[in-house]
TORKOL-4160 file (C-alpha; in steps of 0.2 Angstrom, whole numbers, padded with zeros to 4 digits, m for minus):
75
<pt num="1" X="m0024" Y="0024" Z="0055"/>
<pt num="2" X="m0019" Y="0032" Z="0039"/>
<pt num="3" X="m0026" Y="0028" Z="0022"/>
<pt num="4" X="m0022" Y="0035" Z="0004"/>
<pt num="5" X="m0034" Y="0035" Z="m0014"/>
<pt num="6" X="m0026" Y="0035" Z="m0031"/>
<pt num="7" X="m0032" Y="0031" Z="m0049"/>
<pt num="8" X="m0022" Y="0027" Z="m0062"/>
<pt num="9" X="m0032" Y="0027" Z="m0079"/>
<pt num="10" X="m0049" Y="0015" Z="m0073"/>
<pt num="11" X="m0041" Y="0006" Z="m0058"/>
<pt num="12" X="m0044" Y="0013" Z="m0041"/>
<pt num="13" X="m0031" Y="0010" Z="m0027"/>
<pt num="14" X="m0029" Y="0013" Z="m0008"/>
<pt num="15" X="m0017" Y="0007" Z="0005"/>
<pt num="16" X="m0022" Y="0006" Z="0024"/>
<pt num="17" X="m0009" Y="0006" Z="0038"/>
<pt num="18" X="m0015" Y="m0003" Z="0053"/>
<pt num="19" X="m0008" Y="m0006" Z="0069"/>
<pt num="20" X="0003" Y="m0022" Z="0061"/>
<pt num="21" X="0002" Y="m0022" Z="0043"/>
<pt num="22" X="m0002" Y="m0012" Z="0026"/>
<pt num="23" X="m0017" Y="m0019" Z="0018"/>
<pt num="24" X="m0016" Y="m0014" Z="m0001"/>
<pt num="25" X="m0033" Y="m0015" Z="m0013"/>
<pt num="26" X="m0036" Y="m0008" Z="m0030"/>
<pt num="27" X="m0053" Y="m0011" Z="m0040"/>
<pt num="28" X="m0059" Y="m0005" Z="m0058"/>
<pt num="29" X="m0078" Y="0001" Z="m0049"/>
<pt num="30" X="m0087" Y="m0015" Z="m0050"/>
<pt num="31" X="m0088" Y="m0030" Z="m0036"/>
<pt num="32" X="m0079" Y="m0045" Z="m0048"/>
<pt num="33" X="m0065" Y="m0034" Z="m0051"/>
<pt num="34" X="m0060" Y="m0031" Z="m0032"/>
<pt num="35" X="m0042" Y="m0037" Z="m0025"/>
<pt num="36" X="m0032" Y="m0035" Z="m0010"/>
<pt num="37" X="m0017" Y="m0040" Z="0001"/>
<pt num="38" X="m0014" Y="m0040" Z="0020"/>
<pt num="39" X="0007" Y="m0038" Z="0022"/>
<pt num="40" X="0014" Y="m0036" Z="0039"/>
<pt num="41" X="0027" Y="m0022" Z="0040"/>
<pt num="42" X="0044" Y="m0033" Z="0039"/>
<pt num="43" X="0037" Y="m0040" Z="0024"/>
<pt num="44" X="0035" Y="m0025" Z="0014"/>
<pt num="45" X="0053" Y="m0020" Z="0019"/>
<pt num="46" X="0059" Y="m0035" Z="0011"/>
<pt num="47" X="0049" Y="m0035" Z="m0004"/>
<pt num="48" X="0055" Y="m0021" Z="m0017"/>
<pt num="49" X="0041" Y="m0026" Z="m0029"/>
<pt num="50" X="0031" Y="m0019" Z="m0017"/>
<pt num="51" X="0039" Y="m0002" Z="m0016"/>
<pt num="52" X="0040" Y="0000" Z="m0033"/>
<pt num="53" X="0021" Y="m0001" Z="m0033"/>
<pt num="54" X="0020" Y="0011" Z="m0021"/>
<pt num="55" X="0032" Y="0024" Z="m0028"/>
<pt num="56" X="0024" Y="0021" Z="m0046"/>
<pt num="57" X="0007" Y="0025" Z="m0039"/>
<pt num="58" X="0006" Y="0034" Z="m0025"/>
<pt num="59" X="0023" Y="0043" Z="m0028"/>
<pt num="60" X="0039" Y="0047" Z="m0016"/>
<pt num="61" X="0031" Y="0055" Z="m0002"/>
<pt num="62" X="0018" Y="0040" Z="0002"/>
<pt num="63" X="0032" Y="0028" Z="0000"/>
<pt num="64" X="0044" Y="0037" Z="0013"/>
<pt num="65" X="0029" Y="0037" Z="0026"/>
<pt num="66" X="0026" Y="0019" Z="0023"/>
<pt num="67" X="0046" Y="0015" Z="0024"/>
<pt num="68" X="0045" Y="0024" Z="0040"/>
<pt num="69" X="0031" Y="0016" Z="0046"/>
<pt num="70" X="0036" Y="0000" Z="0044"/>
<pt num="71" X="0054" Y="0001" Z="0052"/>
<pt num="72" X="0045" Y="0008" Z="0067"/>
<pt num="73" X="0031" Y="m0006" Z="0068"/>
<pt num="74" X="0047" Y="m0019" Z="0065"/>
<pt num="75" X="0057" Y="m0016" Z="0080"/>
């Protein structure tokens, strides 16, 4: 599907849309410091945390695409 990169100061993030869910991960270049999170597409519409994140890192555009995304994968 799609995915996008972006650094903010050491930390490394990229968000994955799947078929039924965003899957979100961010790691500071070693193993140990690797994280991720698996949220269907409702959920991110619900959770504004979540947007935040993505406007503050991956900026407006990314954030429209996904908010679209997701209201199409909801229905």
């Amino acid at each position: 599907m799609k995915i996008w990169h972006a650094t903010v100061g050491d930390t490394y993030y990229s968000i994955e849309l799947t078929v039924d869910r965003i899957v979100f991960s961010k790691h500071n270049g070693t193993r140990e410091s690797y994280g991720g999170n698996n949220m269907p597409y409702p959920r991110f519409l619900r959770r504004e945390k979540w947007q935040r994140h993505v406007l503050e890192v991956f900026g407006p555009d990314v954030l429209q695409c996904l908010l679209e995304t997701a209201r199409a994968r909801s229905r």
